[in-house]
N, C-alpha and C positions, 0 to 999 in steps of 0.2 A: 771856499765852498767846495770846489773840487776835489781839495785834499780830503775835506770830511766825508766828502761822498764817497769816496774812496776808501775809509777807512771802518765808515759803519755796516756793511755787508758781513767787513773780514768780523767785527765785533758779534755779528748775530750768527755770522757760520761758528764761534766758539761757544756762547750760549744755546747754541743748539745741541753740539757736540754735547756739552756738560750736562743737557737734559736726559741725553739717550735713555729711554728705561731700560732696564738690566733682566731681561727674560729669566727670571730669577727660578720658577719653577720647571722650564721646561730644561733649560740647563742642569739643574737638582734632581730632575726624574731619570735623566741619563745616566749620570754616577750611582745614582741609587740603584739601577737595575744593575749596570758593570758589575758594579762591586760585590754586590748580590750573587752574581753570578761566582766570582772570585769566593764568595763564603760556602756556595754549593760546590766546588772543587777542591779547595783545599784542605778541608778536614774531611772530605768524604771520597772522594775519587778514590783511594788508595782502598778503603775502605771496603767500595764497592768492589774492585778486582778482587781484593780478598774474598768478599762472599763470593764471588765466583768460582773461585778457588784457583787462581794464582797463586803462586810461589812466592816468596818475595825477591829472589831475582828477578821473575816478571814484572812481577809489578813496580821495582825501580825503574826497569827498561822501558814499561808504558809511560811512568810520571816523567820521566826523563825526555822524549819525546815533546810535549809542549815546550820544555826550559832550551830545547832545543828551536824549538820553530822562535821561540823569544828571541832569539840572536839575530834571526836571519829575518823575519818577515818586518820589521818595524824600519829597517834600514830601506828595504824596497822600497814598501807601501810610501815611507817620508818620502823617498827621491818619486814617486809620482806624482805626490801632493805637491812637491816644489814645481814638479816640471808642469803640471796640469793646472796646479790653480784649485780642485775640483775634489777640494777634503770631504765636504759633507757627502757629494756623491759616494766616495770611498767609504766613512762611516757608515754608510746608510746600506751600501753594497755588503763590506764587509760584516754587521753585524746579521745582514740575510744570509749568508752563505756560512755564517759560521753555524746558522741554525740549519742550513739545508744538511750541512756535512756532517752535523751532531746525529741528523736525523739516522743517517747510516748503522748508527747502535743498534736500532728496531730490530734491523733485518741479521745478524751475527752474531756471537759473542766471543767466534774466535781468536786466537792472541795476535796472528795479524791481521784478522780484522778491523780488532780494536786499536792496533797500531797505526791502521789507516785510519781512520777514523781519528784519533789524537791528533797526527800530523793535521789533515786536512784542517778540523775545524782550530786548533792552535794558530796556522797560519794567516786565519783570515780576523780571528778572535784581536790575536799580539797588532794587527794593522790600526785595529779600532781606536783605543786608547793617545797614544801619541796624537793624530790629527785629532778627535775631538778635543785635547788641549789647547792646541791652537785656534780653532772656533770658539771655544769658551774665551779665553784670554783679548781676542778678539772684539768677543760680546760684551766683554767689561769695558773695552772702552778706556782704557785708563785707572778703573777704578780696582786696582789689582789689590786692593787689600778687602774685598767683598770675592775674592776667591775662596778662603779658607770656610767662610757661609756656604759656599757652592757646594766645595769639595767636601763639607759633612756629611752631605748627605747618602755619599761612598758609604761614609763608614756606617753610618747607621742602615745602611742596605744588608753592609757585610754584616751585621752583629742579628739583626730578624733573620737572618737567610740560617745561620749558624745554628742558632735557638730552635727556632720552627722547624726548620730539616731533622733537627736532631730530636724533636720531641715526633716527629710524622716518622723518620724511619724506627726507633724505639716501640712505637704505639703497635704499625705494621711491619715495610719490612723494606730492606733496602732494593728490593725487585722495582721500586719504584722511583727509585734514582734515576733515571734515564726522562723520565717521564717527569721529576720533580726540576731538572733541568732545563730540557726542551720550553716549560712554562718562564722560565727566567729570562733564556733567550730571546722567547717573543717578547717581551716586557721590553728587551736594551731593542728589538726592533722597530716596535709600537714608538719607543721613545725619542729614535731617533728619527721617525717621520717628523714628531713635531718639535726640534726644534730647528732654530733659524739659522741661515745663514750669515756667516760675516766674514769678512777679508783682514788679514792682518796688513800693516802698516809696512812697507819694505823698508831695513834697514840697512844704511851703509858700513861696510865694514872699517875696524877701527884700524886704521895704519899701523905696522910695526910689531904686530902680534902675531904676523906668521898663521899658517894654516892649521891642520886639526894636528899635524903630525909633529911639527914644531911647538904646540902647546902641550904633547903629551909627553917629550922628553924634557919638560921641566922636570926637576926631582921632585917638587911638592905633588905635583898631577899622578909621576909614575908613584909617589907611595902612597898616596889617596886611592888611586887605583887596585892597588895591589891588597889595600884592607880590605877595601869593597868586595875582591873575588874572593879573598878567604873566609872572609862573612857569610858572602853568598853559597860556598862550599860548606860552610857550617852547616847552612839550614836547610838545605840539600834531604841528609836524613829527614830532617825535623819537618819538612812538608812531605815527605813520603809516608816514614813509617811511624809518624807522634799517634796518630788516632790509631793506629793497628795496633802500638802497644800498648795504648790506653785499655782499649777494648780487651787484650791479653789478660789483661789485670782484672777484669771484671767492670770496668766502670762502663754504666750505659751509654749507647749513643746521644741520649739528650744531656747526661753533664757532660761528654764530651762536647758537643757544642757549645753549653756555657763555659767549658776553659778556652776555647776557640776565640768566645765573645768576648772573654775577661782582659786576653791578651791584647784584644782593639780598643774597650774602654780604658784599657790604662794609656795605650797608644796613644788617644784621643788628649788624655790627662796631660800627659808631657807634653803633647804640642801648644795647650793651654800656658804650660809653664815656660815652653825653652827660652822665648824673649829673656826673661830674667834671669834664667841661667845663662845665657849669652851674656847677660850685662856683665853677673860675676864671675863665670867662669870662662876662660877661652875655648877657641872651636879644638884644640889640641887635647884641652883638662875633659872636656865631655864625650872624645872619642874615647881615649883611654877608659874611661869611665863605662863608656858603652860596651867597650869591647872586654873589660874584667866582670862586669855583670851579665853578659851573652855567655861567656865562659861559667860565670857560677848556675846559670841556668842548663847551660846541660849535664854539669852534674847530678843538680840534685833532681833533675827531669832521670836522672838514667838510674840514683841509687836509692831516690826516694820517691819515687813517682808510684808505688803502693799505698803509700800511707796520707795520697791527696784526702779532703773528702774524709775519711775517715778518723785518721790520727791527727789530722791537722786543725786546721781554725773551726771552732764550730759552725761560722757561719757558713763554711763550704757545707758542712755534714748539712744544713738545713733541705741543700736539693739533692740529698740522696733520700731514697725512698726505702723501705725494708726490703725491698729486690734486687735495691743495688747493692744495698749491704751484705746481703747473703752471696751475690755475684764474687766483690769483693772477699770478704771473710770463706767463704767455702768454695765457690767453683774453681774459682783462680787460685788457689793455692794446690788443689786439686789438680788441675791442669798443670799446672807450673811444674811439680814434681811430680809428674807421670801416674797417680793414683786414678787408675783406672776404675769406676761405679763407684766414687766417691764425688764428694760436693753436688750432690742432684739427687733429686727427688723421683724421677724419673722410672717407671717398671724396671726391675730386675737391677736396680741400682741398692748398693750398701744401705739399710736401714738403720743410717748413723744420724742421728735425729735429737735438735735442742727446740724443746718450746718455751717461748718467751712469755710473759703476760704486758703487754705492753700499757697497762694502768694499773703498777704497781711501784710506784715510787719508793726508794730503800738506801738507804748508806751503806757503801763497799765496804766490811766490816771483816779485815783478814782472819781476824780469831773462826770464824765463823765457817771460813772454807774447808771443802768437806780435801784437803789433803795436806802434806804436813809441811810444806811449803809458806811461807805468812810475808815473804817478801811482795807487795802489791805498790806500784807508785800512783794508784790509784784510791789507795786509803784513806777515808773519810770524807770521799767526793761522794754528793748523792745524784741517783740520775734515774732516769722515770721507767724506767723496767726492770724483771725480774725473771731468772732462770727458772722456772717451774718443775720440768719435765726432762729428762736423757733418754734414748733411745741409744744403745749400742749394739750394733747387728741384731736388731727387732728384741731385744729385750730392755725391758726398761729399767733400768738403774737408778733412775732418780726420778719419785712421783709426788709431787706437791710438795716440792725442796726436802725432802728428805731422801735419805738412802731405801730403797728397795730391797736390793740383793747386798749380803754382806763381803764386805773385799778387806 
């Protein structure tokens, strides 16, 4: 009898355990703001220096700044949480202070100001993340495979944050960046009042494995390592100046945000898949893999990233608008090759002018074109507009598809 008494306690303390409920929203509402937050800087921070009118030396050296406090503050902020115990305080501080130090924009916009301002709020920003991992993991209790539920809701932060941003500064203007932030901020604030505390399990270390510096001159760690930072040096540009040369090209702020979002839904995709690609392919055949498809990507980001949206999939052309297309098609070629009062509609600009009918349905019909050229790879495709009207330096050349003036 003893014995059992003895042994049904330990039986009810693991039925308890195994009930824990899983603070399922208040955990979800945090990643969602973070990450959020993460969608409001990284396709647009660059963005915003440029309206400002940085340079793009500066503004590598202001984006640079954060990937810098990333080195250094997360190393801190962990050895407090190990020595303190006291994460959520640290979350709860750190994500206030990242909003106090954002707040410092309001007041400046000069280049070291905003330098200060990077640093500061970077630093307290890069603390966050890491210990609310360990609170979450915590929270689960065991149930670490109800993490990837958690963590979606990161992603689906970052992909509204993208989209929205990008159709608000398109609609008005990016002067509202600072402001479209600071709301973010409060949000990862607000959210990390509510959720809970919890202590992770202390583990003992495994014998024989030697310490961090003994486990990074294995060769497998030092060339894991070593892909990691050329990766990371990869997309270096590609988080600075992807949406600056987007925007160069003509494409508006809000499809910028939807290639921003495209690039996490597909994210999202593969993490659905990798189990089965781990089944059949090894972790060595999916780097490779990873690492000749990050390479195909910035080429064709570099020699075809005009022809997005426009020459490409229809379905992309679906969320361009006739703005963007003109954007595209006339300002940016304009700009691009230096043709000054060209591509714009604007006073005192070139009155080089095509009107469309845009409910006039017609098959591309080379015989037909008014020059003596008949090579078209668009021969025999129909498509739901029509050239009507030319306008060259304010006379009109072609009125109701036909010739005006004789050439």
């Amino acid at each position: 009898m003893r014995h059992l008494g003895r042994r049904r306690p330990r039986a009810l303390r693991c039925r308890s355990a195994m009930t824990v409920p899983l603070p399922y929203w208040r955990l979800s509402g945090f990643y969602f703001f973070y990450f959020a937050l993460l969608g409001a800087t990284a396709p647009f921070l660059a963005l915003y220096f440029d309206h400002l009118g940085f340079d793009a030396e500066r503004i590598g050296e202001l984006i640079a700044i954060p990937m810098l406090m990333r080195c250094v503050a997360p190393n801190l902020w962990g050895w407090l949480g190990d020595r303190s115990g006291r994460r959520l305080e640290i979350v709860r501080l750190g994500a206030l202070c990242t909003l106090a130090s954002f707040g410092l924009i309001f007041l400046d916009r000069s280049f070291a100001w905003l330098a200060l301002v990077m640093a500061l709020h970077a630093f307290f920003w890069h603390a966050v993340l890491p210990q609310f991992e360990v609170i979450t993991l915590a929270n689960l209790h065991g149930q670490t495979a109800r993490y990837s539920q958690v963590r979606l809701w990161g992603s689906i932060g970052f992909i509204l944050a993208v989209v929205g941003l990008g159709l608000l500064f398109q609609r008005l203007s990016l002067d509202l960046y600072p402001t479209a932030v600071a709301a973010v901020m409060l949000g990862i604030v607000l959210s990390s009042v509510w959720v809970p505390n919890a202590q992770p399990r202390q583990r003992a270390e495994s014998a024989g494995q030697g310490g961090f510096l003994a486990q990074l001159r294995r060769p497998g760690v030092l060339a894991f390592y070593g892909c990691v930072a050329l990766m990371q040096l990869a997309h270096g540009p590609y988080y600075t100046f992807f949406s600056i040369h987007l925007e160069a090209l003509g494409y508006s702020r809000s499809f910028i945000g939807l290639m921003w979002a495209l690039g996490v839904v597909a994210e999202i995709l593969l993490f659905l898949v990798m189990a089965r690609l781990l089944e059949r392919f090894s972790l060595r055949q999916v780097l490779l893999a990873s690492f000749l498809i990050a390479a195909l990507r910035w080429l064709l980001l570099g020699q075809l990233a005009d022809h997005l949206g426009v020459l490409g999939h229809p379905g992309l052309t679906a969320w361009l608008g006739v703005g963007d297309v003109a954007r595209v098609m006339s300002q940016a070629p304009a700009r691009i090759t230096g043709a000054t009062g060209h591509g714009s509609l604007e006073t005192g600009a070139s009155a080089n002018i095509v009107l469309i009918d845009p409910a006039a349905p017609h098959t591309i019909t080379p015989a037909e074109h008014l020059t003596k050229g008949r090579n078209n790879p668009f021969a025999g495709i129909e498509v739901s507009t029509k050239v009507t009207d030319t306008f060259f330096y304010g006379h009109r050349v072609l009125a109701n598809g036909a010739l005006s003036t004789p050439h």
